[in-house]
C-alpha positions as CSV (number, residue, x, y, z in Angstrom):
1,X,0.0,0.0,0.0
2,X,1.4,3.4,-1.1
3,X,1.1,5.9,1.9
4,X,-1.2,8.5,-1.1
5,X,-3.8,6.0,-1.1
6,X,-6.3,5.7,1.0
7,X,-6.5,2.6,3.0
8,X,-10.3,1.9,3.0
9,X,-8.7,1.2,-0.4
10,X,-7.6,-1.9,0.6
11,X,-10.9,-3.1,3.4
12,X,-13.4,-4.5,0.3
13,X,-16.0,-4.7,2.8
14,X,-16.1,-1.3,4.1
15,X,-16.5,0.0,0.6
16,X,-18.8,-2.2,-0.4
17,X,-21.0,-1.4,2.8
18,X,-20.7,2.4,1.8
19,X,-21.4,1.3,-1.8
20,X,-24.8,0.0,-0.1
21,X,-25.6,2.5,1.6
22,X,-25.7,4.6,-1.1
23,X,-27.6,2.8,-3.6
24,X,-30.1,1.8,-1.0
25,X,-30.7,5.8,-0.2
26,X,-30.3,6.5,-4.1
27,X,-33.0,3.5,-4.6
28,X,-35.5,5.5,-1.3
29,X,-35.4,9.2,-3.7
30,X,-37.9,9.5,-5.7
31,X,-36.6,13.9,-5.9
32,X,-35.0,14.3,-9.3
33,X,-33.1,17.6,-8.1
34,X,-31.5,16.0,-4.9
35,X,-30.2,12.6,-6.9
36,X,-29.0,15.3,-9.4
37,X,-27.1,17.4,-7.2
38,X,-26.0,14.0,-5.8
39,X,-24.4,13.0,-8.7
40,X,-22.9,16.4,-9.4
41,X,-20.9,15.9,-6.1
42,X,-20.1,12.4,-6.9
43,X,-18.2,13.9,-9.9
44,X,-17.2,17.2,-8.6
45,X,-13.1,17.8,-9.0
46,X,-13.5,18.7,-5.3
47,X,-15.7,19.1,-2.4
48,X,-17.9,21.6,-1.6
49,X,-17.5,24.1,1.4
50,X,-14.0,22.9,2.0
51,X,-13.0,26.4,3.5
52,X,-8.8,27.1,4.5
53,X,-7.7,27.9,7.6
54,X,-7.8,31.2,6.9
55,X,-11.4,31.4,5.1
56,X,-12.6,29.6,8.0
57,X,-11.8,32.5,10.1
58,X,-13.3,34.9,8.3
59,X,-16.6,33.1,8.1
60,X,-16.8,32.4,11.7
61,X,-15.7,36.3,12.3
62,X,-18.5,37.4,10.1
63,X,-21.1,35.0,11.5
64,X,-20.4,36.4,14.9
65,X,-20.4,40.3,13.5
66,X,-24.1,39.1,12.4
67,X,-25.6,38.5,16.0
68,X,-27.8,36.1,14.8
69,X,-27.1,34.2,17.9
70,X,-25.3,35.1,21.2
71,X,-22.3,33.0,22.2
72,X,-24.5,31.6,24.8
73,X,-27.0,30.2,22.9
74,X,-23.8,28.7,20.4
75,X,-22.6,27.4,23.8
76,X,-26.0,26.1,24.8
77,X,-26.0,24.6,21.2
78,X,-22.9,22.4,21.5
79,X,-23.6,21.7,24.7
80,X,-26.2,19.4,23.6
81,X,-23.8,17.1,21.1
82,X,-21.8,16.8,24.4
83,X,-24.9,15.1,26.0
């Protein structure tokens, strides 16, 4: 195994058990836009939303200038993934 390559690569039945899982929520859509955009990201050069570092910041930064939420309620917010 090359250290570039992935090694899920190399475990058949962990791909094949993602492979599944996909066809079986392609074969439960019956929306025509969502499989499209689906296959769209299937063949996209690159994922969407992947910010840098420094992109990240800024978004985060401008999020917080909006005051959309207070940092209490984004506290309160994580606080119940940590439950």
């Amino acid at each position: 195994m090359k250290v570039s390559e992935p090694s899920v690569a190399y475990n058949a039945s962990n791909l094949q058990g993602l492979k599944n899982r996909l066809i079986a929520s392609i074969d439960g859509s019956n929306d025509e836009e969502k499989l499209q955009q689906c296959l769209e990201l299937l063949h996209a050069d690159s994922m969407p939303c992947v910010f840098s570092d420094e992109d990240f910041k800024r978004e985060v930064k401008a999020s917080e200038m909006e005051g959309v939420a207070t940092a209490e309620e984004v506290a309160d917010m994580f606080a119940e993934w940590n439950r």
